[in-house]
C-alpha positions in Angstrom: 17.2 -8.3 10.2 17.2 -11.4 8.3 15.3 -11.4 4.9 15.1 -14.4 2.7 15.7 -13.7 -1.0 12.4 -14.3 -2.9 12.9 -15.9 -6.5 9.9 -13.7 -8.1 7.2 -11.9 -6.9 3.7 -11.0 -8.3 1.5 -8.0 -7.0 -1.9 -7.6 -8.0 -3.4 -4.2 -7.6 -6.6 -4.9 -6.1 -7.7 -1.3 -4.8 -6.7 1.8 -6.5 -7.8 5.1 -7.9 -7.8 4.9 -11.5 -8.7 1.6 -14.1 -7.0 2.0 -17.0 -8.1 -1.1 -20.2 -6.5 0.4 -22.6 -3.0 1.8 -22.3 -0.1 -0.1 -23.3 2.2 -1.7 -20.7 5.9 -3.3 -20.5 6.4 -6.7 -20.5 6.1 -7.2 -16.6 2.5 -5.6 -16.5 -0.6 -7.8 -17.1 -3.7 -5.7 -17.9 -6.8 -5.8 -16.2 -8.4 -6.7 -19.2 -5.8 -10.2 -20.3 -6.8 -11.5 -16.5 -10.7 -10.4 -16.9 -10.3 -12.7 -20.1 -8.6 -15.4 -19.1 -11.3 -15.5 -16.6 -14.1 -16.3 -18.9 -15.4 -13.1 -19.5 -18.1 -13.4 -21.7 -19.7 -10.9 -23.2 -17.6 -7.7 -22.8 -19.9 -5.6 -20.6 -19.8 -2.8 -17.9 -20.9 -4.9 -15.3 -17.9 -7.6 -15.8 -15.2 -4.5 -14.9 -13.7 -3.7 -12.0 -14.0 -0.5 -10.0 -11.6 2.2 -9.0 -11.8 3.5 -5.6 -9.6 6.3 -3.6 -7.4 3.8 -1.9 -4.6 1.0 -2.1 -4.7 -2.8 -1.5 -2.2 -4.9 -3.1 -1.9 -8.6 -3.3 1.9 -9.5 -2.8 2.5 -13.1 -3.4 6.5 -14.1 -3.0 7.8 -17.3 -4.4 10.3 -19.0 -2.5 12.2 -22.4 -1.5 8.7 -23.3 0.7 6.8 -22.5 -2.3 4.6 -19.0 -2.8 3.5 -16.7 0.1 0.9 -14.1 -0.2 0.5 -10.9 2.0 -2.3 -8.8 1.1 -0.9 -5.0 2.0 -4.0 -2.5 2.8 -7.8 -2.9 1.9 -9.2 -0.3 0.2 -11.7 2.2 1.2 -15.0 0.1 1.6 -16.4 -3.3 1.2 -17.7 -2.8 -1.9 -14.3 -2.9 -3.8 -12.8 -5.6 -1.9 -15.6 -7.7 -2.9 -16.0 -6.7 -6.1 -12.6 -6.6 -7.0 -11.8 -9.5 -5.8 -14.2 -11.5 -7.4 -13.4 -10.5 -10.8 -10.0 -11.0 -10.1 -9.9 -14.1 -9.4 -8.4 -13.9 -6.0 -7.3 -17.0 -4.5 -8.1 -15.2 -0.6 -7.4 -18.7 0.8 -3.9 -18.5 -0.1 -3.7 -14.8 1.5 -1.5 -15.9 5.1 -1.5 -12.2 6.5 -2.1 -8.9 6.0 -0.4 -5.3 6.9 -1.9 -2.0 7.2 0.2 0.5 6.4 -1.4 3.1 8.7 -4.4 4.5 10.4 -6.5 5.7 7.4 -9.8 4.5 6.0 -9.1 4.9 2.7 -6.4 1.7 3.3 -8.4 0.5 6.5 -12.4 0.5 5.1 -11.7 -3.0 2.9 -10.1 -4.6 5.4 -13.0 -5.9 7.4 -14.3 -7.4 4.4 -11.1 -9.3 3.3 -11.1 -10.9 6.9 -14.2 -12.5 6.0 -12.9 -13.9 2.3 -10.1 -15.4 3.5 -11.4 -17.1 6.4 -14.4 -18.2 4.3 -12.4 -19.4 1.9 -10.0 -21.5 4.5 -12.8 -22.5 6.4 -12.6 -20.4 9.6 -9.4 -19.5 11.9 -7.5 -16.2 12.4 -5.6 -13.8 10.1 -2.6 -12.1 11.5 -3.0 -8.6 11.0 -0.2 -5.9 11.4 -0.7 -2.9 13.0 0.7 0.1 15.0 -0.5 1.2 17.9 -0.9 5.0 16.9 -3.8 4.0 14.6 -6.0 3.4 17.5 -6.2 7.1 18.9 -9.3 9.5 17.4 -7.9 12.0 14.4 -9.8 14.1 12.3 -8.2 16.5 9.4 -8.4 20.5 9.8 -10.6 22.2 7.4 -9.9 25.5 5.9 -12.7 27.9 8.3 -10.6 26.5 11.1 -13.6 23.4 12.0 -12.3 19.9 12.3 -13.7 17.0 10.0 -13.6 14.2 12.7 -12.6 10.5 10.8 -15.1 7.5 11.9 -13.5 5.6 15.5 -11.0 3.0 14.3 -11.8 -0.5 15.4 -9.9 -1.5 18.7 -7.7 -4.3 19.2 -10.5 -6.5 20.5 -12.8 -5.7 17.3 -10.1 -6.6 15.1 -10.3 -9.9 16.9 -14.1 -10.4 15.9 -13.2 -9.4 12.9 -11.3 -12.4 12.3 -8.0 -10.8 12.8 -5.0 -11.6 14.8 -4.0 -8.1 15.8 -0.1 -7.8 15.7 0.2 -4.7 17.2 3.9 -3.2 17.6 6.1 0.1 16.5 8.9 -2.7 16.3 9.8 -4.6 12.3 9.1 -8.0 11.8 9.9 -10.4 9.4 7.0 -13.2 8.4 6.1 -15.4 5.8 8.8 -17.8 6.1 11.2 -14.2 6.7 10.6 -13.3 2.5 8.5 -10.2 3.7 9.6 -7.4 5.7 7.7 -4.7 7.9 9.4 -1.9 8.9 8.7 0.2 12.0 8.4 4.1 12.7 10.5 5.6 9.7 12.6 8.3 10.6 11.9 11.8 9.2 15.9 13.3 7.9 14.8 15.3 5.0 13.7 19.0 4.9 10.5 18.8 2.3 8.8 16.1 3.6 6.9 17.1 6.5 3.7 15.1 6.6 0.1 15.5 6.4 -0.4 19.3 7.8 -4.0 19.2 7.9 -4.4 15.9 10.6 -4.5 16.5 13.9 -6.0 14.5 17.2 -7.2 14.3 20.4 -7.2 12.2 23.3 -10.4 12.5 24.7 -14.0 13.3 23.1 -13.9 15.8 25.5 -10.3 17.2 24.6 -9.2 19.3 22.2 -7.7 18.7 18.3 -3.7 19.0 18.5 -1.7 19.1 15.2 0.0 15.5 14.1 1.7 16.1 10.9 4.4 13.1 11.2 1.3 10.0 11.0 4.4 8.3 13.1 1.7 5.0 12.6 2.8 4.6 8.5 5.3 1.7 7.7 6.4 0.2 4.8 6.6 -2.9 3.4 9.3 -4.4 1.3 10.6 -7.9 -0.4 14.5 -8.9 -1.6 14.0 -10.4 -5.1 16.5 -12.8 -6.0 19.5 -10.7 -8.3 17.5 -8.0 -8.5 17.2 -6.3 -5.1 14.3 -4.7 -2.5 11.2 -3.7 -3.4 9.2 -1.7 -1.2 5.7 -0.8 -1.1 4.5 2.1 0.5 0.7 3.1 1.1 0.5 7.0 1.1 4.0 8.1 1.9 2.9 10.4 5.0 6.8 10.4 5.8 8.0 10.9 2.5 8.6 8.6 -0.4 12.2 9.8 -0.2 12.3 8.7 3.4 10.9 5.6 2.9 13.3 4.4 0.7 16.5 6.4 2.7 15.2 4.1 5.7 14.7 1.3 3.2 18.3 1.3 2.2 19.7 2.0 5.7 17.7 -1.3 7.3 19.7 -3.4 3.9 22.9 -2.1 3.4 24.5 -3.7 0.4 21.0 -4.6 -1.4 19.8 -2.3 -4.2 16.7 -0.8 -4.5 14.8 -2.8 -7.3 11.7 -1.1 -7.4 8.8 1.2 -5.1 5.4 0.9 -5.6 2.4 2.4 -4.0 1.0 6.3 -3.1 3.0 8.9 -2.6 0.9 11.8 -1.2 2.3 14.6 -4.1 -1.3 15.9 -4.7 -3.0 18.5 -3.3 -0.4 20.9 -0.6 2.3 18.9 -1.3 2.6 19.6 -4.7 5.1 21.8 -4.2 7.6 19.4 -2.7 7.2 17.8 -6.6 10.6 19.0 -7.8 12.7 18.1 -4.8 10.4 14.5 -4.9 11.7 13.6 -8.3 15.3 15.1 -7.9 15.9 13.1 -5.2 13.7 9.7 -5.9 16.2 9.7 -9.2 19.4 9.4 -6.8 18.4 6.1 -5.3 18.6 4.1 -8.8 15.5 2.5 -9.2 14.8 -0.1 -11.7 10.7 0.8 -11.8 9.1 3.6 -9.6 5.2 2.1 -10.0 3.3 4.8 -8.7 -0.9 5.2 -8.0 -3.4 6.2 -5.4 -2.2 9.6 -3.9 0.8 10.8 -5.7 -1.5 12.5 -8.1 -1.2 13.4 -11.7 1.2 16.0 -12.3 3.9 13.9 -9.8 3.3 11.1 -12.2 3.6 13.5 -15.6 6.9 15.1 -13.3 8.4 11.7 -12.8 7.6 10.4 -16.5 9.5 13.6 -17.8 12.5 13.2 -15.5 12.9 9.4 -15.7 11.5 7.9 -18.7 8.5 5.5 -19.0 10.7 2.8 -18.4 11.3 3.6 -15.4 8.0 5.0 -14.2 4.8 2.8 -14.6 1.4 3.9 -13.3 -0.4 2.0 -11.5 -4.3 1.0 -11.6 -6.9 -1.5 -10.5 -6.5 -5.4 -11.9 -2.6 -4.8 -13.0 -0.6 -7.7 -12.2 2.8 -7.1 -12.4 5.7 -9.8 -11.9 8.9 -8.2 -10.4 
């Protein structure tokens, strides 16, 4: 598919685990802090900060011929840190011209609600298009370790998207939007032998009918932008297919354009720890320029990847980073 080159882009970590004032950053990263100050922030306080929350939403704005268009990618867990966020941020949600969910999980869905009503507040009513897969409608719980099942809270149908605010774009097909700068992929295809989802999830089709495994979370897509002489960057919420597949299907949909940069979770805490090693060998074969990692892949990926690659190379992520790619 056709994807227009962006010039720059800028994406600003709105959701994500971990805040993070103090440590020092390359060039291309802006601190929470330097925006919290250029803000006005007066006096330095608790109450001025932003919060970390165990989820992912990123602000993507792409500059182009047509001038800059923003996609925000996931909301969060929960209201709170959307609005909160947000508002320290600075957001411009007016300018926000669609969003993509990445897949069927609160911890990217919970915000989402809440950013419907900022932007259309802030533009003064009409709808948002919202990407979504169709997979992320059916009922799913995770599979505890007595054998119970921990059932997740009924995701909101196409029709209460819609009162949402949304646009519900609902397809397993990739699309192209935003004057064709951003790129949404569809199901990505599962070739390598470590990365084999999220064991525990499993669902059913009925309340009535019982919980059958579903590892593969066939709903999760990337999303990606071709920057101008540098190459794709793709964004991946939790990596339930495997960051390695992600960015093997990245390549394979744009032959001939480089991999620039990843950002996002990539699921390498808790069981899947122990696909670490093969993770980093493999992530260091695709010749990434920055591998800007937060939200799932978990501390001892991150101290992994920093060993193998260098802190150029790998940047953490956290909540109120801007960086400019």
């Amino acid at each position: 598919m056709p994807l227009m080159p962006a010039d720059r882009i800028e994406v600003l970590v709105l959701v994500d685990n971990v805040t993070d004032l103090l440590s020092s950053t390359p060039a291309f990263v802006t601190r929470e802090s330097a925006r919290l100050l250029r803000r006005g922030m007066r006096p330095t306080s608790g109450a001025v900060f932003c919060c970390a929350a165990h989820g992912l939403s990123l602000v993507i704005t792409a500059y182009g011929p047509n001038g800059p268009k923003t996609m925000m990618f996931d909301g969060g867990p929960a209201d709170f840190a959307m609005e909160m966020n947000g508002t320290r941020l600075g957001v411009d949600f007016a300018a926000i011209a669609a969003v993509t969910l990445s897949h069927g999980h609160w911890d990217h869905a919970g915000g989402i609600p809440r950013a419907l009503a900022m932007i259309r507040a802030a533009k003064g009513g009409g709808s948002v298009p919202l990407f979504l897969h169709p997979a992320m409608f059916q009922e799913r719980g995770l599979r505890m370790p007595d054998g119970g099942v921990l059932p997740g809270e009924p995701f909101p149908t196409r029709d209460a998207w819609a009162t949402f605010g949304a646009e519900p774009i609902v397809t397993t097909a990739p699309a192209i939007c935003l004057d064709d700068m951003f790129f949404i992929s569809g199901e990505i295809p599962r070739i390598t032998s470590y990365e084999k989802g999220l064991d525990q999830q499993v669902r059913r089709i009925a309340p009535d009918a019982p919980w059958e495994p579903e590892p593969l979370v066939v709903d999760e897509r990337f999303l990606a932008v071709h920057v101008r002489d540098k190459g794709l960057v793709v964004f991946s919420g939790c990596s339930h297919a495997g960051i390695v597949n992600v960015l093997h299907h990245a390549r394979a949909s744009f032959p001939g354009v480089k991999l620039h940069a990843v950002m996002g979770g990539f699921h390498l805490a808790g069981p899947t720890e122990a696909i670490i090693p093969d993770t980093v060998r493999d992530l260091a074969g695709f010749g990434l320029d920055h591998i800007i990692a937060g939200h799932c892949t978990g501390w001892r990926a991150m101290s992994a990847l920093e060993r193998a690659l260098g802190d150029r190379i790998v940047v953490p992520s956290a909540v109120g980073k801007l960086f400019t790619l």
